[in-house]
C-alpha positions in Angstrom: -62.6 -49.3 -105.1 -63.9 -47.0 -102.7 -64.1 -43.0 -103.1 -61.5 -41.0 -100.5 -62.6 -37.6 -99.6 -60.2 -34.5 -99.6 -63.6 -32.8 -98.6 -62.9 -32.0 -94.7 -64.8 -29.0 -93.7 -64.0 -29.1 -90.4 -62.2 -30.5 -87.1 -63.4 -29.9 -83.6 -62.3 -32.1 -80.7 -62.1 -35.7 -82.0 -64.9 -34.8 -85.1 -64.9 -34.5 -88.3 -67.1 -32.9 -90.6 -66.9 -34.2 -94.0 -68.8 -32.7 -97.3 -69.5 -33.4 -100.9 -69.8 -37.7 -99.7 -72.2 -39.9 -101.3 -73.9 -43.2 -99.9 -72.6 -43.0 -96.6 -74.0 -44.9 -93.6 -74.7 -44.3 -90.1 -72.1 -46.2 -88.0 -69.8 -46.9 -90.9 -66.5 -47.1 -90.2 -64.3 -44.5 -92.1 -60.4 -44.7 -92.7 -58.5 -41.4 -92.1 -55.1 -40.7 -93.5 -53.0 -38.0 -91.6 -50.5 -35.5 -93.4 -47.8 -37.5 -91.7 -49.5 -40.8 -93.5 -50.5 -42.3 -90.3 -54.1 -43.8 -90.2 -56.9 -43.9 -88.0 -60.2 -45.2 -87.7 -63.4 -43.5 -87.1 -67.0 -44.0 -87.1 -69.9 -42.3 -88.5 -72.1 -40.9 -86.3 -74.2 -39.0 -88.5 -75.7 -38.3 -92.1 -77.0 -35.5 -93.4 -77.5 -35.4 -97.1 -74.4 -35.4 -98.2 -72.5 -34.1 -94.4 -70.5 -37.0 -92.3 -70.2 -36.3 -89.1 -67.5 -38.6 -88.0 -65.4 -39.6 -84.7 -62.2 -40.6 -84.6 -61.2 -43.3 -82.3 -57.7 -42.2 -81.5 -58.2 -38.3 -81.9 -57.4 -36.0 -84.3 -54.2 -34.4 -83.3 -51.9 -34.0 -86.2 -55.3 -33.7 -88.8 -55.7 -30.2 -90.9 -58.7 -29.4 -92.9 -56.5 -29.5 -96.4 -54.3 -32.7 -96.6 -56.2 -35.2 -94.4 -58.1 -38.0 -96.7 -61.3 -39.9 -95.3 -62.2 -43.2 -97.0 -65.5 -44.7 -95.9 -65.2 -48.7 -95.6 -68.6 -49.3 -96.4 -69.2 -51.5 -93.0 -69.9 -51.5 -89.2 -67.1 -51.9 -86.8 -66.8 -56.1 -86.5 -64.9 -58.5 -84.4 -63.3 -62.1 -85.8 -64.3 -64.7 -84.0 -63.4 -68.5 -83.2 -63.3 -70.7 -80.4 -59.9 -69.6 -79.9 -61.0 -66.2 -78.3 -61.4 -68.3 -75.1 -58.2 -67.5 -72.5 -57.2 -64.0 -74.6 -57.3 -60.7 -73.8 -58.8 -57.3 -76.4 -58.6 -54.1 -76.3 -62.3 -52.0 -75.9 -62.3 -52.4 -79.8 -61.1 -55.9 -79.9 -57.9 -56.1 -81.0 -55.3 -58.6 -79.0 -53.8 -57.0 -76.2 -51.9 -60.0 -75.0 -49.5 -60.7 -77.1 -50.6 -63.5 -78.5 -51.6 -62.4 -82.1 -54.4 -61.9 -84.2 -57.2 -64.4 -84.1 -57.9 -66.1 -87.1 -61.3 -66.0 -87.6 -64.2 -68.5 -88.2 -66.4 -65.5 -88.9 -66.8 -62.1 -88.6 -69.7 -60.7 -87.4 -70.8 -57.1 -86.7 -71.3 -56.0 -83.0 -74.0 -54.1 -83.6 -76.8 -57.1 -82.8 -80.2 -57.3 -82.4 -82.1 -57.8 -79.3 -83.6 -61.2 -79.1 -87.4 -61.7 -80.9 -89.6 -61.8 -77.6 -91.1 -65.4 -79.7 -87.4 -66.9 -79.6 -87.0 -66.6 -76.4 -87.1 -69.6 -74.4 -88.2 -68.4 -70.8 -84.7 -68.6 -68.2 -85.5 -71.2 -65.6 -82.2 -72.9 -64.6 -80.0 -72.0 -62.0 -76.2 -70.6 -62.2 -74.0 -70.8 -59.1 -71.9 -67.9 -57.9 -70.3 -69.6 -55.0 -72.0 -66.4 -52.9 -74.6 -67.4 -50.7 -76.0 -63.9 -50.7 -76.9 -64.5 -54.2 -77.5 -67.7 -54.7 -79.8 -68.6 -52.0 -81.3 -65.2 -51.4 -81.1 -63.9 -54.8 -80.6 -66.5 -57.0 -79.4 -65.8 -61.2 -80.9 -68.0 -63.5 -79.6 -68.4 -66.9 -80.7 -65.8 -69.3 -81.2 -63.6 -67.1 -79.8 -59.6 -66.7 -79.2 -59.2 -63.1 -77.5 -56.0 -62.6 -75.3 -55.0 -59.2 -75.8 -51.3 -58.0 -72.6 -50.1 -56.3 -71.0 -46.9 -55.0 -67.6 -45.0 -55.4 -65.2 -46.6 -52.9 -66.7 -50.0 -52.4 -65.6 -53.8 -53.5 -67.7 -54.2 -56.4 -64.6 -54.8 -58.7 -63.5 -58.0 -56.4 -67.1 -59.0 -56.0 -66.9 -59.5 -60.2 -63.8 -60.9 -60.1 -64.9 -63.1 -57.6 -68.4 -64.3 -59.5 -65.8 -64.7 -62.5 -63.7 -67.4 -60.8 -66.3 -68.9 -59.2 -69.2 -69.3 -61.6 -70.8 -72.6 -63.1 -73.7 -74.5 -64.0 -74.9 -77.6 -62.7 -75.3 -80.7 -64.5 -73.0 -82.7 -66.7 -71.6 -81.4 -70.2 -72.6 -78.1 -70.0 -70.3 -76.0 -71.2 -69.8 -72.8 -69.3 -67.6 -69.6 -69.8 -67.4 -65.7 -69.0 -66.8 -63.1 -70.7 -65.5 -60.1 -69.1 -65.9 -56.2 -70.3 -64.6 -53.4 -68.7 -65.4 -50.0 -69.8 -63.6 -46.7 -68.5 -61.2 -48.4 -65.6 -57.8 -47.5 -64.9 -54.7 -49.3 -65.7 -54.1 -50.3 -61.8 -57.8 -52.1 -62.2 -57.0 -53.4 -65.6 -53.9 -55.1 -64.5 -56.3 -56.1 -61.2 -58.3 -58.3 -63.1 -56.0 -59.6 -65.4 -53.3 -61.1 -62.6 -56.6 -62.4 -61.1 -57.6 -64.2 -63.7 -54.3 -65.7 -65.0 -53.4 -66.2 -61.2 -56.4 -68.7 -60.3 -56.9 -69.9 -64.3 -59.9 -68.5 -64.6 -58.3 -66.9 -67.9 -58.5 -70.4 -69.5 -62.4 -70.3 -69.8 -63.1 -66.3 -69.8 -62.5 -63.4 -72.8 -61.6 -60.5 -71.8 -62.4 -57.0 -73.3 -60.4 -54.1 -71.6 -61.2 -50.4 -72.4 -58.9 -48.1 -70.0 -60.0 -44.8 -69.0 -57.4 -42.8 -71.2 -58.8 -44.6 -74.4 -61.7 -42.4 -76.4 -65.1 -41.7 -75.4 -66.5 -43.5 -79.2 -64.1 -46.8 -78.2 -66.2 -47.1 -74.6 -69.5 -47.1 -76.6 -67.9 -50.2 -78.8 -66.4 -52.3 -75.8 -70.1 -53.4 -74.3 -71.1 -54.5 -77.8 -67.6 -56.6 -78.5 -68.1 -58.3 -75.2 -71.8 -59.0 -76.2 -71.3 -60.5 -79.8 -68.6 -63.0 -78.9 -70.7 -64.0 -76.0 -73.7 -64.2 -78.7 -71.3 -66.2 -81.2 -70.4 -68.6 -77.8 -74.0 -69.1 -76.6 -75.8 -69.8 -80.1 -73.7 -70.7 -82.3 -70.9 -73.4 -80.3 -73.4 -74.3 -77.3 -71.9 -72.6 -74.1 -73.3 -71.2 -71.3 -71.4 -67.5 -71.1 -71.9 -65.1 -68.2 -71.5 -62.2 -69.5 -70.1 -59.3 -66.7 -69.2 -55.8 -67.5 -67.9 -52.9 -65.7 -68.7 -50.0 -65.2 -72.2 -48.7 -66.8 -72.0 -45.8 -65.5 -68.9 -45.0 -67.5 -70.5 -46.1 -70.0 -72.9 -43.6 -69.9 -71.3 -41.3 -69.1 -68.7 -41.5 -72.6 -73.0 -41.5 -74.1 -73.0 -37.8 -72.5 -70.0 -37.1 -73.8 -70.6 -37.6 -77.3 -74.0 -36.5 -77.2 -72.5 -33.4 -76.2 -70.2 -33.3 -79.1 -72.8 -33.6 -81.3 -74.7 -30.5 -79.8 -78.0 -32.9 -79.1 -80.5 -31.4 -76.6 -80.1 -33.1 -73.3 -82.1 -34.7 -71.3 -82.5 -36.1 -67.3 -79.2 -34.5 -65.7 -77.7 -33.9 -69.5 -77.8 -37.8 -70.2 -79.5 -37.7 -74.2 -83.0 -38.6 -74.2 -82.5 -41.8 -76.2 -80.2 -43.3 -73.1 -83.0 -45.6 -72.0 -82.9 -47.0 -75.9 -79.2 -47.4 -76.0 -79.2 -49.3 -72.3 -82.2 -51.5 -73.9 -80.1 -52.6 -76.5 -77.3 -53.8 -74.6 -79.6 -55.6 -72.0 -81.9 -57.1 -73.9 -79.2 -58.8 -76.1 -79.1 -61.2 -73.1 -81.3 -64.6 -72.9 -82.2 -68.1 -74.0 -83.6 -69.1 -77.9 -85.8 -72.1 -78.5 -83.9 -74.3 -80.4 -80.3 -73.3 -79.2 -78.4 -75.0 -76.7 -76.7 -72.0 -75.3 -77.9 -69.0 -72.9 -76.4 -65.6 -72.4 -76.6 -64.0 -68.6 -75.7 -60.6 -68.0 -74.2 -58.9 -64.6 -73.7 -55.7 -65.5 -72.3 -53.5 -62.6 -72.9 -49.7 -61.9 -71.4 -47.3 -59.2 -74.6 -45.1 -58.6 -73.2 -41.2 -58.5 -73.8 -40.2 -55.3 -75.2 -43.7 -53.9 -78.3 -42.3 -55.6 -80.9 -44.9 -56.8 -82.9 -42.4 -59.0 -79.7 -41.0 -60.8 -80.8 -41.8 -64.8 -78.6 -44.6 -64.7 -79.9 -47.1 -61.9 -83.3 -45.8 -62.6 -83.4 -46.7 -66.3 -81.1 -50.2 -65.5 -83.9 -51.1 -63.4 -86.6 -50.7 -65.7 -84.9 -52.9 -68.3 -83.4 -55.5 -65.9 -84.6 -58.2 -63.9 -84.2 -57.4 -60.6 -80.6 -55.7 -58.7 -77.9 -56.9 -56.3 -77.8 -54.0 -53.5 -73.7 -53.4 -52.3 -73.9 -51.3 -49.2 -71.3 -48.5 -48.1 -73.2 -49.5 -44.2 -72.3 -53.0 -44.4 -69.0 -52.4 -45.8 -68.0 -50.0 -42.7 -69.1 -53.1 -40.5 -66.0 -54.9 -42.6 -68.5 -57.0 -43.5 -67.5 -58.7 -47.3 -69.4 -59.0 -49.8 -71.0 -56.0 -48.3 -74.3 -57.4 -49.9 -77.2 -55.9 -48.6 -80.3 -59.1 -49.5 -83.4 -56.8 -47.8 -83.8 -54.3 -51.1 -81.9 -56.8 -53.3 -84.5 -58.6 -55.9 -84.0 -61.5 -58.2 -87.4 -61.2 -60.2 -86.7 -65.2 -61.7 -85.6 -66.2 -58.3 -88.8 -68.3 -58.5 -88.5 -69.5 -61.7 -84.5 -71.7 -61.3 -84.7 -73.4 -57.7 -86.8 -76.3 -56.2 -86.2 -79.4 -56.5 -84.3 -80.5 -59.3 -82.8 -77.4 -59.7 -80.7 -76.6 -56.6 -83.0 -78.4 -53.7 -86.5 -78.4 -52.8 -86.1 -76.6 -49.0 -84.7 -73.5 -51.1 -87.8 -71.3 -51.7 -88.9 -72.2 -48.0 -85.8 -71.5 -46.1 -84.8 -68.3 -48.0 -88.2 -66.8 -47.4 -87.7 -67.6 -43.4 -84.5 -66.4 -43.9 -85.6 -62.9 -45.3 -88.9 -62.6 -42.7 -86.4 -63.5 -39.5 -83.2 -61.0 -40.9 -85.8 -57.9 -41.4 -87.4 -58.3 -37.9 -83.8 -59.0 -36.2 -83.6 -55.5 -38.1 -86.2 -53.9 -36.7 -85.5 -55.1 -33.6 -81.7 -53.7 -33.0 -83.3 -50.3 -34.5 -86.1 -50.4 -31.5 -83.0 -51.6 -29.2 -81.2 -48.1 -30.2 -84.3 -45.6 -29.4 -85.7 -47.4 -26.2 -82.4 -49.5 -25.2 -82.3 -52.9 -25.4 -84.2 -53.9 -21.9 -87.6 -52.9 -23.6 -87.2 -55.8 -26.3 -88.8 -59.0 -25.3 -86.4 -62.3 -25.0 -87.9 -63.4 -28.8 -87.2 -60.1 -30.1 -83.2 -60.7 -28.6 -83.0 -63.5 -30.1 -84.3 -61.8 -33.4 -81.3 -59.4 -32.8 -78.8 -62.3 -32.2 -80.0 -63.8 -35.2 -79.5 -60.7 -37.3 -76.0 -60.3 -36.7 -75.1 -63.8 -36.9 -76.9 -63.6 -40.4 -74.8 -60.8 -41.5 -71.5 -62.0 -40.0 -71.8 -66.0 -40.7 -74.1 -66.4 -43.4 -73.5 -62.7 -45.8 -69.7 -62.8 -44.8 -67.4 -64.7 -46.5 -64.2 -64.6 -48.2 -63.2 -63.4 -50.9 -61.8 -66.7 -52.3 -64.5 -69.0 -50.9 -66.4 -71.0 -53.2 -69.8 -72.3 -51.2 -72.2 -74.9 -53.1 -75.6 -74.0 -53.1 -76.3 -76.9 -50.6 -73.6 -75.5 -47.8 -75.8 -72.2 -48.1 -78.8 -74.0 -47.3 -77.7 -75.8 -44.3 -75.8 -72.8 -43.0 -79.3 -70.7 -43.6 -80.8 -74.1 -41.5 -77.5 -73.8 -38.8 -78.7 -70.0 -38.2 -82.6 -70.4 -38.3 -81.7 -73.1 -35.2 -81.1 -70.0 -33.4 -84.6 -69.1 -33.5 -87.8 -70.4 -31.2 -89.6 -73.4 -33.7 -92.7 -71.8 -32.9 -91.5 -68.5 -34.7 -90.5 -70.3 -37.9 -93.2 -69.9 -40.0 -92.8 -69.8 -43.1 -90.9 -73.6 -43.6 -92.5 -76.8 -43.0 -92.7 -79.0 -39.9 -91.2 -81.8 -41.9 -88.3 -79.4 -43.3 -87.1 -78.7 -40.0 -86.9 -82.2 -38.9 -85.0 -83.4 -41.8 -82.7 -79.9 -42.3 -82.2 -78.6 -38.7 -79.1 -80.2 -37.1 
C-alpha cells in the first residue's frame, strides 16, 4: 500500500511542490485527490531529496495547500496495447476518445522507450510509396527512416499528412503495413479534419490515432509523441508491421518543452528553448528504424511549421541535425496554386540512394531523377536570367529549359490532393517531360534509357 502525502507546500500554475516524500521517481506518475474528492493525475518532474516537484495534467484549480492528498503510483505513465488499437482513436495520453471503450490489453508497456542500439539496427534500404511523385521519385522514404517535412504558418501541410496517410504502402506481397497518426497542439476544427478524413476514405481501418488538442495541458503534449511512438514500437517489433509513423506539429511540441521549462525556472537557452531540447528531439527521432532479427520497421514523418519560415529557428535546425534529410513546403509555390507546394531543389532524402534501383522501385530511377533535378534548376535559372535581361537574351535551349521548368512544376509537382500515382507513372511522366528537352542536353541518363523510356 502506497504512502499519500498531506505534505503540499505549495501550488503555482499547474505545480505542485510536495515535501516530507520518500523514494520517489523522476517521471512517476502521482495520484491527486481534490477537497471536492475528484482525482487527477500528475507527473513527476523533479526530485530533490525529499521535494516533488509535480505537474498536473488537468490543472490545479480547486487544489489548496491543506486538504489535497498526493499518492505516488510508483510507475511511468503507460499505454495498453493489442492489435485491437488498429482503426481507434486516443486522446494525447491515450485514453479512447471514440467511443468505443477501453482496450483490453495484451501488454502494457511504458512510453518512455529507448532509442534503438546503433548494433541492432538493420541499415533502411527498402522503399515506401507515398503516391506523391515529389517524394517518391525525387525524394524517396525508405523504411526506417526519419524524414521530416518543414512547413510554414498558413500552408497545406495538414492535407499533405493526411494525404501520405491515405495513400501510403509498401511493395511486395504480405507485408503488413499501417500508420500511426499523432497530433500534438491542433485545434478541434483540425482534429475533426483528420478524423472525417480518415473514417471518410477508410484509412481509419489500418491507422491509430493519437489526438492532443490545443486547450489540453502543456505536460499531456510532451506525452502524445511518446504514446504514438510505443504502439508503433509494439506494431513494428513485436506483431511484424510496417508503421509509418506521422506527427503533427513539432514545433508545438516544443514549444509546450518551453513552457514547462519555464515553469520549472530552468535557465534557457537558444531563443528560451532549454538547453537539453536537442536531447529530448533525439529521443523521439531516434526511436525510429529497422532491428536485425525483426520483421518490422518504424518510419517517421514528423512535420514542423518553421516560426517565421526560418530554417535556423532551434527547431528546424536541431530536426535536421538528427534527421535524415527534409521535405521543403513552399509559401512561393503555394501562391502559384501549385499543390503539394513541394519545393524538390533544397529538399534531401539522405537514403534516397540506398531503397531504389532495380528491384526496388525500377532501375531508370536514380538516372531520371538526377536529370530531372539538373534540367528543373537550370529551367530555374533560366526564367530568373529571363526577368533581369528579358526573355530575348535567352538562347532557344535555354527556352526550352524555361518551358521545361514550368511544365515540371505544373504536370509533374502538381497533383491532387486525392491522387494516388505508382512510382512507375512518376517515372514515365518524369520521361514524358524530359522529351521536352534536346537529347543532346540529357546527360545524366543513358542512351539506352531513353530509347526504351522516352515515348
Amino acid at each position: 500500500m502506497r504512502q499519500e502525502y498531506l505534505t503540499v507546500k505549495s501550488i503555482a500554475g499547474p505545480l505542485f511542490i510536495v515535501e516530507k516524500t520518500r523514494d520517489v521517481a523522476y517521471e512517476e506518475i502521482a495520484s491527486v485527490e481534490l477537497p471536492t474528492g475528484e482525482r487527477r493525475l500528475g507527473q513527476v518532474l523533479e526530485v530533490d531529496e525529499d521535494l516533488v516537484l509535480l505537474q498536473l495534467f488537468a490543472g490545479t484549480s480547486g487544489a489548496n495547500l491543506n486538504a489535497s492528498r498526493v499518492k505516488f503510483l510508483g510507475k511511468g505513465l503507460d499505454i495498453a496495447l493489442s492489435e485491437d488499437i488498429l482503426g481507434r482513436v486516443f486522446d494525447g495520453l491515450g485514453n479512447p476518445a471514440d467511443g468505443a471503450g477501453e482496450v483490453i490489453p495484451e501488454k502494457r508497456l511504458n512510453i518512455s522507450g529507448m532509442a534503438i542500439n546503433p548494433t541492432a539496427r538493420s541499415f533502411p534500404d527498402e522503399f515506401i510509396e507515398t503516391g506523391i511523385s515529389a517524394i517518391d521519385a525525387m525524394n524517396t522514404l525508405v523504411r526506417g527512416q526519419k524524414l521530416p517535412i518543414f512547413s510554414g504558418a498558413g500552408l497545406p501541410h495538414n492535407q499533405i499528412a493526411a494525404q501520405i496517410a491515405r495513400q501510403a504502402k509498401v511493395r511486395g506481397e504480405g507485408a503488413e503495413f499501417c500508420v500511426v497518426f499523432v497530433a500534438m497542439g491542433i485545434t478541434f476544427e483540425e482534429a475533426d479534419f483528420f478524423r472525417k478524413d480518415f473514417e471518410r476514405t477508410g484509412a481509419i481501418e489500418r491507422s491509430v490515432l493519437f489526438m492532443n488538442l490545443a486547450d489540453d495541458p502543456a505536460i499531456e503534449r510532451i506525452a502524445t509523441p511518446r504514446m504514438g511512438l510505443t504502439a508503433a514500437e509494439y506494431l513494428a517489433f513485436e506483431k511484424g508491421y510496417h508503421v509509418l509513423v506521422i506527427m503533427t506539429d513539432m514545433t508545438n511540441y516544443a514549444e509546450a518543452l518551453r513552457e514547462i521549462s519555464a515553469a520549472r525556472k530552468e535557465i534557457p537557452g537558444r531563443r528560451g528553448y532549454p538547453g537539453y531540447m536537442y536531447t529530448d528531439l533525439a529521443t523521439i527521432y531516434e526511436r525510429a528504424g529497422r532491428i536485425k532479427g525483426k520483421q518490422g520497421s518504424l518510419t517517421q514523418i514528423p512535420i514542423l511549421t518553421m516560426p517565421n519560415d526560418d530554417k535556423t529557428h532551434p527547431i528546424p535546425d536541431l530536426t535536421g541535425y538528427i534527421t535524415e534529410g527534409q521535405i521543403i513546403v513552399s509559401p512561393e509555390l503555394q501562391n502559384s496554386n501549385i499543390y503539394p507546394p513541394i519545393d524538390v531543389l533544397p529538399s534531401l532524402s539522405r537514403l534516397k540512394q540506398k531503397g531504389i534501383g532495380e528491384g526496388k522501385t525500377r532501375e531508370d530511377h536514380a538516372d531520371v531523377t538526377s536529370q530531372l533535378f539538373a534540367a528543373y534548376a537550370r529551367g530555374k535559372q533560366a526564367k530568373e536570367l529571363a526577368v533581369i535581361l528579358g526573355e530575348d537574351a535567352l538562347s532557344d535551349v535555354d527556352k526550352k529549359f524555361s518551358i521545361f521548368a514550368d511544365d515540371y512544376e505544373r504536370k509533374y509537382v502538381t497533383q491532387g490532393e486525392y491522387e494516388d500515382r505508382g512510382i512507375e507513372e512518376s517515372l514515365d511522366l518524369a520521361w514524358e517531360l524530359l522529351s521536352i528537352l534536346p537529347r543532346e542536353e540529357l546527360k545524366r541518363v543513358k542512351t539506352e534509357q531513353i530509347e526504351k523510356y522516352m515515348k
